[in-house]
KEKE-3310 file (N, C-alpha, C; in steps of 0.2 Angstrom, whole numbers, plus 5000, padded with zeros to 4 digits):
npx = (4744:4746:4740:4749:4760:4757:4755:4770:4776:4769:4773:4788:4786:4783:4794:4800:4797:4797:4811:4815:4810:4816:4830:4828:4826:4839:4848:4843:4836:4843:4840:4842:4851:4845:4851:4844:4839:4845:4854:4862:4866:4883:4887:4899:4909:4913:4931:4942:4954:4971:4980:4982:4968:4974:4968:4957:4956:4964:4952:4942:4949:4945:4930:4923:4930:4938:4926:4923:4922:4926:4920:4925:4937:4951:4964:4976:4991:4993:4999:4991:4983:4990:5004:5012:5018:5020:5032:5040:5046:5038:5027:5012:4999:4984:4968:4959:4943:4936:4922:4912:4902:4891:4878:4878:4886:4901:4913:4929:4942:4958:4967:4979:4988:5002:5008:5023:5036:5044:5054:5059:5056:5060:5066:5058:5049:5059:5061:5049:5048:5056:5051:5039:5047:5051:5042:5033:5038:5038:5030:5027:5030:5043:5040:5051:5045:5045:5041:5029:5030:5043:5049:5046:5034:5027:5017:5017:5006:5008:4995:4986:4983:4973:4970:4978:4994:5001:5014:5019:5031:5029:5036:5034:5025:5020:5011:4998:4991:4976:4970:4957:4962:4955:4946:4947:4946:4949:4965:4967:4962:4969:4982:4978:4975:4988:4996:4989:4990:5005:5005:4998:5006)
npy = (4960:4967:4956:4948:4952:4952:4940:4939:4945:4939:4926:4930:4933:4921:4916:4920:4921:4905:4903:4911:4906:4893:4897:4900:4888:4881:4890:4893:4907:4912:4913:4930:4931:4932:4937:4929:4935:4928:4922:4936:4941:4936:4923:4921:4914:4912:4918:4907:4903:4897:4893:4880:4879:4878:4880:4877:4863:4858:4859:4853:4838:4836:4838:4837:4835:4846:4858:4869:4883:4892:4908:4921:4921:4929:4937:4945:4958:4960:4955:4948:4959:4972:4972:4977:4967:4968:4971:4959:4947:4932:4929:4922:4929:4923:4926:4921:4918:4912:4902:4895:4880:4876:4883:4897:4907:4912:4921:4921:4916:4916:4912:4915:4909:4910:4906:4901:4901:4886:4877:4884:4888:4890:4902:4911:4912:4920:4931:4936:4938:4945:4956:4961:4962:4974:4986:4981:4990:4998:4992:4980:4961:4949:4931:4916:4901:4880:4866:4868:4865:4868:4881:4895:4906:4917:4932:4947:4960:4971:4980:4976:4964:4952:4948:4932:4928:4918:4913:4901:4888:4877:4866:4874:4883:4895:4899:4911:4914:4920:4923:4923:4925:4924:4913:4896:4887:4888:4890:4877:4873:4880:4871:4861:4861:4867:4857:4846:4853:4850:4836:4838:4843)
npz = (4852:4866:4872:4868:4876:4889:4892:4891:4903:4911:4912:4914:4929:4934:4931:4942:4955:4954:4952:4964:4976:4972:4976:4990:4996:4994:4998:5014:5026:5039:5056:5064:5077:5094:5107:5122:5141:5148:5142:5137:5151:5156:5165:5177:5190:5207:5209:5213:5224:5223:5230:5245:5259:5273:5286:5285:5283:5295:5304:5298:5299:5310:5316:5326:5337:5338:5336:5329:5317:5301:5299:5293:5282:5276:5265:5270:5276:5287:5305:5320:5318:5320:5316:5302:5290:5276:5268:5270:5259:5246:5253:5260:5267:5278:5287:5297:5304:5317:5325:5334:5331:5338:5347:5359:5345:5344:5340:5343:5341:5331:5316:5311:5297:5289:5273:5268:5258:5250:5258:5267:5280:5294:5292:5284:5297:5305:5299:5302:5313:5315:5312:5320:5332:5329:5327:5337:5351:5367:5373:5373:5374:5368:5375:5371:5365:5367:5363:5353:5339:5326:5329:5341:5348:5362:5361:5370:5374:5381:5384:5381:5391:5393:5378:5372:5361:5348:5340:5329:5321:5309:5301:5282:5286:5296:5310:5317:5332:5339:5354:5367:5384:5396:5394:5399:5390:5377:5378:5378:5366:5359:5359:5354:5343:5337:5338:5328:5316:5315:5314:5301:5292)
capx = (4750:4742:4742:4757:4763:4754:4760:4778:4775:4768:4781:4791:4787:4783:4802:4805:4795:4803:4819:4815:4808:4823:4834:4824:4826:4847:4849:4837:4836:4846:4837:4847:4853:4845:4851:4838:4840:4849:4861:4866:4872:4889:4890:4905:4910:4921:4938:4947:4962:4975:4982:4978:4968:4976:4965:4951:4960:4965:4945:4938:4951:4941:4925:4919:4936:4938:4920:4923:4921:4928:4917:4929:4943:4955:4971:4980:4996:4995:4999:4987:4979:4997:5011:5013:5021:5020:5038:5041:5043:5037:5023:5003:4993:4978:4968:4953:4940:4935:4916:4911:4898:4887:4876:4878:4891:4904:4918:4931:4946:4958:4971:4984:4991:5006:5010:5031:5043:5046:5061:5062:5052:5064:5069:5053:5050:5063:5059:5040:5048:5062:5046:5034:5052:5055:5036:5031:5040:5040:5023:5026:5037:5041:5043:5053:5044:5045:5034:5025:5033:5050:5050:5036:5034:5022:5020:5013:5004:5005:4989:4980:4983:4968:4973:4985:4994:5004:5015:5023:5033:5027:5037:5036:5023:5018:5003:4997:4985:4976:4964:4956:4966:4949:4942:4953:4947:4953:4973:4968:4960:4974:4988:4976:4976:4996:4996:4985:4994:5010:5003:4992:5011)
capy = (4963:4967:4947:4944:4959:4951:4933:4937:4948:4934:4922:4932:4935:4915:4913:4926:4918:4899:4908:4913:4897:4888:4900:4900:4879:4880:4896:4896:4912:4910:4919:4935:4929:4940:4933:4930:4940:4925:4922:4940:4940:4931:4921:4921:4909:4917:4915:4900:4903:4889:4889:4879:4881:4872:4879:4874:4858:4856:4858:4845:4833:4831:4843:4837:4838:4856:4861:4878:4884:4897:4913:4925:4922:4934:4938:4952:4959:4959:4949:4950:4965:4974:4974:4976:4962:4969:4968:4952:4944:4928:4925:4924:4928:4923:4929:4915:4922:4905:4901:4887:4877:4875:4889:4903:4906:4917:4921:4921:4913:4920:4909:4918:4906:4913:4902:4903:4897:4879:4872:4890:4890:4893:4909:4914:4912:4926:4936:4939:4938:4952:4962:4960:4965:4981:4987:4981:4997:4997:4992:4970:4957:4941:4925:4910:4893:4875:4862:4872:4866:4870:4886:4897:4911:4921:4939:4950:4963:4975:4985:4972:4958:4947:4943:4930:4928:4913:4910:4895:4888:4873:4865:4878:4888:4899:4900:4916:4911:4924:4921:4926:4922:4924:4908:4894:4879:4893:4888:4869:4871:4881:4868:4854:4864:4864:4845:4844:4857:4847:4829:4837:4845)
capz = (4855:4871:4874:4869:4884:4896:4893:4893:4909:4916:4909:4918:4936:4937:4932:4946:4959:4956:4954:4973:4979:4972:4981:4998:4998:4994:5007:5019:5029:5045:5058:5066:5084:5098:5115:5128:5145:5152:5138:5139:5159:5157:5171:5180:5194:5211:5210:5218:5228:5220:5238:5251:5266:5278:5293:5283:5281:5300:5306:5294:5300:5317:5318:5332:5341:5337:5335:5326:5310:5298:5299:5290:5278:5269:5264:5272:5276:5294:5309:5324:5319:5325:5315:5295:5286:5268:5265:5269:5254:5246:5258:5260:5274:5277:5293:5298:5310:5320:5328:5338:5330:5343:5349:5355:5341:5346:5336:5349:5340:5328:5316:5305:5292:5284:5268:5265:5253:5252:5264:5270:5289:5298:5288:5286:5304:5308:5295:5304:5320:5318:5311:5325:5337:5327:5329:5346:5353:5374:5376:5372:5375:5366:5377:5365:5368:5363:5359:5348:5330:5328:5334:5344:5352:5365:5362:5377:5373:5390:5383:5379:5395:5391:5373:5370:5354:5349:5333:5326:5316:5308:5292:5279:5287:5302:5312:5321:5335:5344:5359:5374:5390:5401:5391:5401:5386:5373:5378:5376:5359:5352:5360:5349:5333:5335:5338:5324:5313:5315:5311:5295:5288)
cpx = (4750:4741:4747:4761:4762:4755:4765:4779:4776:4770:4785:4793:4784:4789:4805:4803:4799:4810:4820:4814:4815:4830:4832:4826:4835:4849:4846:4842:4838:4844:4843:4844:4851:4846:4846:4842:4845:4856:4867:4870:4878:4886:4897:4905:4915:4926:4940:4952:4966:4979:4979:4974:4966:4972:4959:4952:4959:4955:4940:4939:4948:4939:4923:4924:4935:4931:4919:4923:4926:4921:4920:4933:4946:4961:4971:4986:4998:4994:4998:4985:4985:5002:5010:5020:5022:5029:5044:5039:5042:5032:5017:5002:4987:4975:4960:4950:4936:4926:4913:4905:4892:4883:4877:4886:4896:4913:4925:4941:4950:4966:4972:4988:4993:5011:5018:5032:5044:5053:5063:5058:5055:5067:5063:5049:5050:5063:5051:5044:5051:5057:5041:5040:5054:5049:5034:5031:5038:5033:5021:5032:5036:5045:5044:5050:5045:5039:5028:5027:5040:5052:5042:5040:5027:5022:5013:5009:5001:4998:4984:4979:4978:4967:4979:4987:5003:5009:5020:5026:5031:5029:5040:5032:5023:5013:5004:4992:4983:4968:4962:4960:4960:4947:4948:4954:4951:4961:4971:4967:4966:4979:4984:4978:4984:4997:4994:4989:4999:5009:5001:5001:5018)
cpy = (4963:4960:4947:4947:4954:4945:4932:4940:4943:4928:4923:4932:4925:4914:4915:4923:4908:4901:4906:4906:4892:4890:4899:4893:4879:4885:4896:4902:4910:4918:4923:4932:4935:4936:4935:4933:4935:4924:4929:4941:4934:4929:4916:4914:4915:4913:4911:4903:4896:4889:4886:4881:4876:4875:4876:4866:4853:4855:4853:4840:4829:4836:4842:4838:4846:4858:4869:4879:4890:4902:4917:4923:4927:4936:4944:4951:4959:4954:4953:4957:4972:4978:4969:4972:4963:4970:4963:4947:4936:4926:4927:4922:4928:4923:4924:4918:4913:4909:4896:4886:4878:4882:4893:4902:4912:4917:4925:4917:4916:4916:4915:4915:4908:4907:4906:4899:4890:4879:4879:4893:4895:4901:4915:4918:4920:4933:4939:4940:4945:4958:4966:4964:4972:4986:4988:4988:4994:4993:4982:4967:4950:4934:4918:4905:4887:4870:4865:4870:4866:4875:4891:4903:4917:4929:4940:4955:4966:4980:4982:4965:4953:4944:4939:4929:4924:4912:4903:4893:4881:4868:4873:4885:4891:4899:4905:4912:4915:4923:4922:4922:4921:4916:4901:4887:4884:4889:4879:4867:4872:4876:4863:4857:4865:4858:4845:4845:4850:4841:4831:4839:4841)
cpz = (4863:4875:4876:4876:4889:4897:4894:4902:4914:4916:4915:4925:4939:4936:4939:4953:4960:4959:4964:4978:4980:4977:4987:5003:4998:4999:5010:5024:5034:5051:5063:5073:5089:5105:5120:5135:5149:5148:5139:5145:5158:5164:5173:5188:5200:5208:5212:5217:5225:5227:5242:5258:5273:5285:5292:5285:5288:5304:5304:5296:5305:5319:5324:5337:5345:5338:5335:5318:5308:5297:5293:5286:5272:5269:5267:5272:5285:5299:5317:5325:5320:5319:5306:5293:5277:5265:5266:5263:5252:5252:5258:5266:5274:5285:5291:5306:5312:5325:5329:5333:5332:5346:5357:5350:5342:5343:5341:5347:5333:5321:5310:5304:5287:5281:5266:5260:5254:5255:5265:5277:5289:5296:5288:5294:5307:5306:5301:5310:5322:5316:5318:5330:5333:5328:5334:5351:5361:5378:5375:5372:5371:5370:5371:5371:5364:5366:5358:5340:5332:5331:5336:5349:5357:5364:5366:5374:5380:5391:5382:5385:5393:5384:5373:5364:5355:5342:5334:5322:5315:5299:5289:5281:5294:5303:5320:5327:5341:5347:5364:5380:5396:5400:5394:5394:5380:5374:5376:5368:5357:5354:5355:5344:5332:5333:5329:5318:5310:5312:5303:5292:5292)
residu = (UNK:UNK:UNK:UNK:UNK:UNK:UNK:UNK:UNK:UNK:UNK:UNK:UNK:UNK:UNK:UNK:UNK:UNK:UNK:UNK:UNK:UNK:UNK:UNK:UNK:UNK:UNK:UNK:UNK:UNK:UNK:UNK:UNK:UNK:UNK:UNK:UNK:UNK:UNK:UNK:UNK:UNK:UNK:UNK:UNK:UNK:UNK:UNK:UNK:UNK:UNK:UNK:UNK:UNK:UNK:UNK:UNK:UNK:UNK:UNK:UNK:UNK:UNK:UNK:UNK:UNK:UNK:UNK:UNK:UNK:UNK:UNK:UNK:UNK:UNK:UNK:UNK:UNK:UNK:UNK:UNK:UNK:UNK:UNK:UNK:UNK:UNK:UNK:UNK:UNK:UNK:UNK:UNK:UNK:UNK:UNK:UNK:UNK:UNK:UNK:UNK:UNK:UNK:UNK:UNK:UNK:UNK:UNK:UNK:UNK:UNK:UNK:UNK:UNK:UNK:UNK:UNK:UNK:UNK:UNK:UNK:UNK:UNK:UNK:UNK:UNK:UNK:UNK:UNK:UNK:UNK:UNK:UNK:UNK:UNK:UNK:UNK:UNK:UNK:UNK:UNK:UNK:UNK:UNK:UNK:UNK:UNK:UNK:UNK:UNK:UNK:UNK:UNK:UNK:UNK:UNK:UNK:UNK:UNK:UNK:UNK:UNK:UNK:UNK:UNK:UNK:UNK:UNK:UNK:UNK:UNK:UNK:UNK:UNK:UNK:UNK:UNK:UNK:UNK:UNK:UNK:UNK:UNK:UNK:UNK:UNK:UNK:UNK:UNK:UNK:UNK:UNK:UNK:UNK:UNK:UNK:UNK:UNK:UNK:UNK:UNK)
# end
């Protein structure tokens, strides 16, 4: 009796073990996922600007020309540091810190390129313009000039004499251009970055 017990037993736990076998081969175990210390950190990428950067654009076109760089760039709402632009709408400012190339490096040049409206300059223009004249207050004046774009203008800054500050109209955009008045090649470069300006748009 005692046999027999011990045969079926062991009848048994051979069925139980193929049994297992035959499962182990049809399902195999799928090991549990533990991500490595790299998998875990997303990485992210910065963000790209889907607008252009046309001062970038203009510096490339003839580096050696220019011989300046982009130091700084960021979107703002202001124009030269001065006079808030934030309800002017439809438009991006982007405020570019400039630095010669060449050593020493000296960040000495200052472009605000204000992105408008398509086939809306001129409007835009007036819009920045009547901002800057509502602000100013007793202490700047602005002289109208031409050959600068379509339209241009010098604002004085009676507190500030030895900055100049220059905008333009250029197409659909503006360009701010502030610069030391001490520096006499300072006024050459920025009449080329207009020139330039105007050809690249």
């Amino acid at each position: 009796m005692n046999k027999s017990l011990l045969f079926v037993g062991s009848f048994v736990l051979l069925i139980a073990f193929a049994a297992a076998d035959y499962a182990a081969n049809i399902y195999p175990v799928i090991p549990s996922f533990t991500p490595s210390s790299q998998a875990a950190t997303p990485t992210t990428s910065e963000p790209t600007d889907p607008y252009p950067n046309l001062t970038e654009n203009l510096l490339d076109s003839d580096s050696a020309r220019f011989g300046y760089e982009i130091q700084k760039r960021n979107r703002t709402t202001q124009i030269f540091e001065k006079f808030d632009t934030s309800e002017v709408r439809n438009i991006r400012i982007y405020r570019n810190l400039l630095q010669t190339i060449k050593e020493p490096k000296v960040s000495d040049i200052v472009v605000y390129e204000i992105q408008g409206p398509e086939s809306q300059g001129t409007l835009t223009y007036l819009s920045l313009k009547l901002k800057i004249m509502d602000q100013m207050g007793a202490t700047g004046r602005l002289n109208e000039v031409t050959g600068y774009g379509e339209n241009g203008f010098f604002y004085n800054d009676l507190n500030n004499k030895n900055t100049a500050y220059l905008m333009a109209q250029i197409g659909d955009n503006i360009f701010g251009l502030q610069y030391s008045k001490t520096n006499t090649d300072h006024f050459n470069t920025v009449k080329d970055m207009i020139n330039r300006f105007i050809i690249l748009n």
